[in-house]
N, C-alpha and C positions, 0 to 999 in steps of 0.2 A: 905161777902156782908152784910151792916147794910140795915137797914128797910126803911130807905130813899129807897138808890139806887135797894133796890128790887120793890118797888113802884112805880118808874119808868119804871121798865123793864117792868113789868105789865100793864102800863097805856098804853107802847108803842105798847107790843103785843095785847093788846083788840084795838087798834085803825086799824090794820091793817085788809083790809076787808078780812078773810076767809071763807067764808059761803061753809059748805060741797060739795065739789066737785071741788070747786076753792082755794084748798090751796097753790097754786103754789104760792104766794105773800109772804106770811107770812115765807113757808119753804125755798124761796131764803135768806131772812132775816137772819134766824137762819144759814143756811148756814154758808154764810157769816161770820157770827159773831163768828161761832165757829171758822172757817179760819183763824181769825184773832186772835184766842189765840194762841201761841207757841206751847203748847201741846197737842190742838184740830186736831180730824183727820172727814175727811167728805167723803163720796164714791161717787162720780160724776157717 
């Protein structure tokens, strides 16, 4: 991952509202995104 695309990833996670106690938003996100790599595994 070059410094562009981590920049990104960064920008997109601090825009996602998590405020302590409400991270359900943010951890679907991640989720998600791991799902979608081949080699990512997630525990539902």
């Amino acid at each position: 991952m070059n410094a562009e695309a981590l920049a990104g990833l960064l920008e997109t996670l601090v825009n996602i509202p998590s405020e302590t106690g409400h991270e359900a938003r943010i951890a679907d996100w991640l989720a998600s995104r791991l799902a979608a790599v081949p080699s990512g595994e997630t525990l539902q």
